[in-house]
C-alpha positions in Angstrom: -96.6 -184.8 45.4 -95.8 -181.4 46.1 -92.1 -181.8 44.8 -93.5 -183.6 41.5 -95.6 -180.3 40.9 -92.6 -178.4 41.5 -90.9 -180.2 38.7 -93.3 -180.4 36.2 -93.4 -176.6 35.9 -89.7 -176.4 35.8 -89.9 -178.9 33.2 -93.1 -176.8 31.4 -90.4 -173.2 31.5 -87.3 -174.5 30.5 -88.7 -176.2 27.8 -90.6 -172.4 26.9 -86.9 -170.6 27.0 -87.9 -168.9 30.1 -86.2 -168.6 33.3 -87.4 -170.2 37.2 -86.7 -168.2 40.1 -85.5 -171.0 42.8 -87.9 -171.3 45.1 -86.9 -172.6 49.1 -89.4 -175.6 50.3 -92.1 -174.4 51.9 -91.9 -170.7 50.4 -94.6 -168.9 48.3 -93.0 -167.9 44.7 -93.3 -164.6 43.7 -93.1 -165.5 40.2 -93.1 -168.7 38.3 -92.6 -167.2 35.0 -91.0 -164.1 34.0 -89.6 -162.5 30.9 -86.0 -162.4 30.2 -84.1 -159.3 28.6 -84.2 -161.1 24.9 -87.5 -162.3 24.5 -90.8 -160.3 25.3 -94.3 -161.6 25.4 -96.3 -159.4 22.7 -95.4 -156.6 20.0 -95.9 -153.0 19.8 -97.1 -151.1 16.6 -94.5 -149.0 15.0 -94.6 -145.2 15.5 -94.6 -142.6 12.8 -91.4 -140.4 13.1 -91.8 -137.0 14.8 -92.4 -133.4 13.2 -94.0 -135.4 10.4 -97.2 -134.2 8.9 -100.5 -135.0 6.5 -101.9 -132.0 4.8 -100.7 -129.8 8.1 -101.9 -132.4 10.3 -99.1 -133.4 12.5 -99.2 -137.4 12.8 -95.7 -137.7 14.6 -95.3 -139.6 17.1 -98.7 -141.5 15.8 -99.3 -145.1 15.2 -101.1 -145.4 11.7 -104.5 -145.9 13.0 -104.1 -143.0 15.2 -103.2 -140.9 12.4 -105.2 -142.4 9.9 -108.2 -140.7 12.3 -106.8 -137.3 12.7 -106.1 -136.6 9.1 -109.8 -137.9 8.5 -111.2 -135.8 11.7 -109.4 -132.6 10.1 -110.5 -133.5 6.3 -114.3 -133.8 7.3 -114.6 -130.2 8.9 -117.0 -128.3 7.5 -115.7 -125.8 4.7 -116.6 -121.9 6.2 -117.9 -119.6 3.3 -119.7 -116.3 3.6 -122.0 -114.8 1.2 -122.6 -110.9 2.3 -123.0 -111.7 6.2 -124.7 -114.8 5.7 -122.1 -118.1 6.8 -122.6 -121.4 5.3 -120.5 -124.5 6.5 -121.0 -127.5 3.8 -119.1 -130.7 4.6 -116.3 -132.0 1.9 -118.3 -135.2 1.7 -121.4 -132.7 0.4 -119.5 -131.2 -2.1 -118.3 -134.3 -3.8 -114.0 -134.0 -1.8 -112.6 -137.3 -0.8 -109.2 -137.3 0.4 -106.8 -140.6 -0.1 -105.8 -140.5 3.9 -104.6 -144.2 3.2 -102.7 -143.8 0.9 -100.8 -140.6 2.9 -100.6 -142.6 6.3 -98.7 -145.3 4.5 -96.0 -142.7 3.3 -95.7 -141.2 6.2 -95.1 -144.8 7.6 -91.4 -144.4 6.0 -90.8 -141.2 6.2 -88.0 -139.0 7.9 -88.5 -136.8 10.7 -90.0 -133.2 10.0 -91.5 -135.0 6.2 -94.4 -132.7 5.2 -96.4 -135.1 3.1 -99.2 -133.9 0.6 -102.9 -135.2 1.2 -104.2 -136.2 -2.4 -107.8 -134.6 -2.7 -110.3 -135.4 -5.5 -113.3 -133.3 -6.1 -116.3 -133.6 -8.1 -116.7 -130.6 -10.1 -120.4 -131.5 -10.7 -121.3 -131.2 -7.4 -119.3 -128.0 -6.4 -121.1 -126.5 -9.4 -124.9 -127.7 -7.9 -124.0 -126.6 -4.4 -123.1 -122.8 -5.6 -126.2 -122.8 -8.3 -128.1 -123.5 -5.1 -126.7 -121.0 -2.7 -127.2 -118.2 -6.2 -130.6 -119.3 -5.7 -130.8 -118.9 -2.3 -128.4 -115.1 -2.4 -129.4 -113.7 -5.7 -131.4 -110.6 -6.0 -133.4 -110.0 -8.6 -133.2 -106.0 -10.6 -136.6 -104.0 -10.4 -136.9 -101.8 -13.0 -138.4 -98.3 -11.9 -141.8 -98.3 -11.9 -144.0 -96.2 -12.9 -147.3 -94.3 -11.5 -149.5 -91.3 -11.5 -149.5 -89.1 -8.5 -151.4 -85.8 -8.5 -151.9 -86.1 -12.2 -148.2 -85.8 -12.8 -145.7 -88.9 -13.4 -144.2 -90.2 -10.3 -141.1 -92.9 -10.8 -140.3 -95.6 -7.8 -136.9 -96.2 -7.1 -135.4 -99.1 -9.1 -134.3 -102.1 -7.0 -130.4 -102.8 -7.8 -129.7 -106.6 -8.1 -127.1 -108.8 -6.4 -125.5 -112.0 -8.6 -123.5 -114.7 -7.4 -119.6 -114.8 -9.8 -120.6 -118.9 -10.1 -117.3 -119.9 -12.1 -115.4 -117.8 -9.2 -116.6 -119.5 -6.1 -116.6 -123.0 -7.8 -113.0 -122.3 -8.4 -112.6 -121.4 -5.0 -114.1 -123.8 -3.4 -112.7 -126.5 -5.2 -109.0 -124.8 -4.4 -109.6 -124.8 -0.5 -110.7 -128.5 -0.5 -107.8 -129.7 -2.7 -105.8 -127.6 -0.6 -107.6 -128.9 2.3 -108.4 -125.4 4.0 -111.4 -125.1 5.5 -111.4 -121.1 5.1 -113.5 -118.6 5.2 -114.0 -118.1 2.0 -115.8 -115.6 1.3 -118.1 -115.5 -2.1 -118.6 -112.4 -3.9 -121.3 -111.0 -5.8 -121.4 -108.3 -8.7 -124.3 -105.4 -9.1 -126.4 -106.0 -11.8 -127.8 -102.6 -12.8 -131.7 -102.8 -13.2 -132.6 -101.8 -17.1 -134.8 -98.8 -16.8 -134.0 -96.3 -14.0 -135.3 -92.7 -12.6 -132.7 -91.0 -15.4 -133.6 -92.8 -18.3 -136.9 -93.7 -18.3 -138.1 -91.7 -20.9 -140.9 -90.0 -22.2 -144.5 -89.7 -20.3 -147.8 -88.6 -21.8 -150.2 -87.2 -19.8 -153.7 -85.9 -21.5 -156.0 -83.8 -19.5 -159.3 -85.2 -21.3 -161.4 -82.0 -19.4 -159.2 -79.0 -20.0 -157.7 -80.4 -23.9 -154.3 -80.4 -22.8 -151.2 -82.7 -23.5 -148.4 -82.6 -20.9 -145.6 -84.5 -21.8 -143.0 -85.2 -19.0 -139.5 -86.8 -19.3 -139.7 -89.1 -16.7 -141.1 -86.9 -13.9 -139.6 -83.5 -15.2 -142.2 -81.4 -17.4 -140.9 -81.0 -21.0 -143.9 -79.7 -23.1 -147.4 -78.7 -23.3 -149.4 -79.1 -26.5 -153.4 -78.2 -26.8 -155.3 -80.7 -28.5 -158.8 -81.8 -28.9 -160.4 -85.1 -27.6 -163.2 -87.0 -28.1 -167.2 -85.5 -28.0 -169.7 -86.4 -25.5 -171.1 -88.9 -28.0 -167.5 -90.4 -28.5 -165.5 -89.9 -24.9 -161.7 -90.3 -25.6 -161.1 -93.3 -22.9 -159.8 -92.8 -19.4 -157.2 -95.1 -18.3 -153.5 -95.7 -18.8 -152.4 -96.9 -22.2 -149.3 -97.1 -24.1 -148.0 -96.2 -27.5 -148.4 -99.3 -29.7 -147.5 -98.0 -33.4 -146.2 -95.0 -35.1 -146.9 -94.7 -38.6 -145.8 -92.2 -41.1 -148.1 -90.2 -43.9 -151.0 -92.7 -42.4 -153.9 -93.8 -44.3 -157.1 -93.2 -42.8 -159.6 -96.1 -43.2 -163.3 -95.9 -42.0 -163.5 -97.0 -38.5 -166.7 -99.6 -37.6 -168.7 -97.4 -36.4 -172.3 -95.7 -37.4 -170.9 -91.9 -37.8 -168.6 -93.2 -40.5 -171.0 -95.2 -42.8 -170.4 -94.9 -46.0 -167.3 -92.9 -45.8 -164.0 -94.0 -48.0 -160.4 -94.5 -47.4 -158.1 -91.3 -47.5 -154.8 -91.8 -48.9 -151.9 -89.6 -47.5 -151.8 -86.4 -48.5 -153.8 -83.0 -47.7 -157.0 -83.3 -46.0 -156.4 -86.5 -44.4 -158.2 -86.8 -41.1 -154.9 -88.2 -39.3 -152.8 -85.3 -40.8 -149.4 -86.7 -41.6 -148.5 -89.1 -38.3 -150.4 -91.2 -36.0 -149.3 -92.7 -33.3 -151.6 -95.5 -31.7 -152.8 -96.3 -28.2 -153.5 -99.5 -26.9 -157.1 -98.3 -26.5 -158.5 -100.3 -29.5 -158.9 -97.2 -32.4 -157.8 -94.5 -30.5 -154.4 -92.5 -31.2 -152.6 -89.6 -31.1 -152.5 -87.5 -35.0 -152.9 -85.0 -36.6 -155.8 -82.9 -38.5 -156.0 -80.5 -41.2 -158.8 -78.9 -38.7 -156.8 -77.1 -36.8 -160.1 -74.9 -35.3 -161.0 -78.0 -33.6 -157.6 -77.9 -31.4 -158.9 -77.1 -27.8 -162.1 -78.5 -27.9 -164.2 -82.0 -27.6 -164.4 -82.3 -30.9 -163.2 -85.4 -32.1 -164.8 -89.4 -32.4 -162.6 -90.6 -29.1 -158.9 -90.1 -30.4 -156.1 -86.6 -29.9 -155.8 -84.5 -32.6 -152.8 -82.2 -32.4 -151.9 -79.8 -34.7 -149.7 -81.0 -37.7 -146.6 -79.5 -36.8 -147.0 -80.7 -33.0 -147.9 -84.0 -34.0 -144.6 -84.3 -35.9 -142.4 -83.0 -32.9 -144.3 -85.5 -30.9 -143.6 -87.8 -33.3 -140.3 -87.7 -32.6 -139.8 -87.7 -29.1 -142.0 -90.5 -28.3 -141.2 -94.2 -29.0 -143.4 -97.7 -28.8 -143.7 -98.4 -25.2 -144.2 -94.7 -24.1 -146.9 -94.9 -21.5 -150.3 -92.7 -22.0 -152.1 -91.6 -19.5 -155.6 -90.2 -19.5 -157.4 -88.3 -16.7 -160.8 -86.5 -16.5 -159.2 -83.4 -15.2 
């Protein structure tokens, strides 16, 4: 029996091609079946040739899955940018970047030793744009104008704030240039100064009227320029306290009866001598009050008007001309 089983697995390997080591009777065989030098029992995947890269990835020496993952691994890193000192690190896949590693593998499949082969990158522009309106968003700053208050009864201008403002088009471009070019950076992200509109030096003209002592001290910006005596309003009719603005400038004014019970049954004034407003009014934003003129020049010093500043005509005019709509009016007690 034991010589029948001996022959049926010759019988079983020579028919297979393979080869029998003779085995004595009554010996253990180390092998019944064995390879010869021409035949082998499985396969081995093909190698890529050495010194060959992917986007400077190095893949020599790779099979293609192997390489197929370390381009991938190196594509997905997180892009590095910096805005000021702050770092950001979005992912490719964020920004819209997908790379055709297949397509690069393959090539590199057939190619010589020391082949630098390109990795094909597509990006969304769409999304790069979103991403960098959301870190503007996130990095902008805002200008402040100067602002202004009273201090002491004298003007007193804060400091503007100076704004920061993300080039958009710039890092877009940038950002879709490292991807393509599949470097992950940094990169940093620049921002331009954007100048705040009114500042310290060109603020302009201030009013400020000294209701108790009849005086007008008008200030550019916080440097004294002029002082004018004027009157302002009677007990009966206070000029208003507050801060108010210049609303309106007018020329040779009429003067039309105001609602009020002192000036029943008066009349219009056209331009011209004798008009109560002189020849220029400038109005507040205190409803009927303004800054004018009078032909009553012996009223100048005194609380002698129905709530508004009267100047004297020629001071009105310069005044006139040195303030604009928008100049801010303040008016104090002292």
């Amino acid at each position: 029996m034991r010589r029948a089983a001996l022959a049926g697995l010759f019988a079983v390997a020579l028919a297979a091609g393979l080869s029998v080591a003779a085995v004595a009777p009554g010996a253990q065989p180390l092998s019944i079946l064995t390879t010869t030098g021409t035949t082998t029992t499985g396969t081995t995947a093909p190698l890529i040739a050495a010194g060959v890269t992917i986007g400077g990835v190095p893949v020599g020496g790779m099979t293609a899955a192997d390489a197929y993952d370390a381009v991938d691994e190196s594509f997905s890193q997180p892009l590095l940018l910096v805005v000021r000192s702050h770092r950001l690190a979005p992912e490719p896949a964020q920004l819209g970047a997908l790379a055709r590693i297949g397509e690069a593998v393959a090539r590199a499949g057939s190619a010589a030793p020391g082949t630098q082969i390109p990795l094909a990158v597509s990006v969304k522009g769409g999304r790069v744009r979103a991403y960098v309106g959301r870190v503007a968003k996130r990095f902008d700053v805002q200008p402040v104008d100067a602002q202004l208050y009273l201090r002491n009864l004298r003007p007193w201008i804060a400091k503007p704030v100076v704004g920061l403002r993300l080039y958009r088009a710039r890092a877009a471009a940038a950002i879709v240039g490292a991807l393509v070019a599949n470097k992950r950076g940094p990169l940093r992200l620049r921002q331009k100064v954007v100048t705040p509109t009114i500042t310290r030096t060109n603020f302009g003209p201030v009013i400020v009227i000294r209701r108790g002592s009849n005086r007008l001290n008008l200030y550019r910006g916080m440097q004294p320029w002029r002082v004018f005596p004027v009157a302002t309003g009677q007990a009966s009719y206070p000029t208003p306290l507050g801060r108010f603005r210049v609303v309106v400038k007018w020329r040779n004014p009429w003067w039309y009866p105001p609602s009020s019970r002192w000036a029943q049954g008066l009349k219009p004034v056209p331009p011209g001598p004798g008009n109560p407003l002189g020849t220029r009014w400038m109005g507040l934003s205190a409803p009927g009050v303004g800054i004018h003129g009078t032909p009553d020049a012996a009223s100048i010093g005194y609380s002698a008007s129905h709530g508004c500043i009267r100047m004297r005509i020629p001071d009105a005019e310069w005044l006139f001309r040195h303030v604009r709509i928008g100049t801010t009016v303040f008016i104090v007690a002292a």
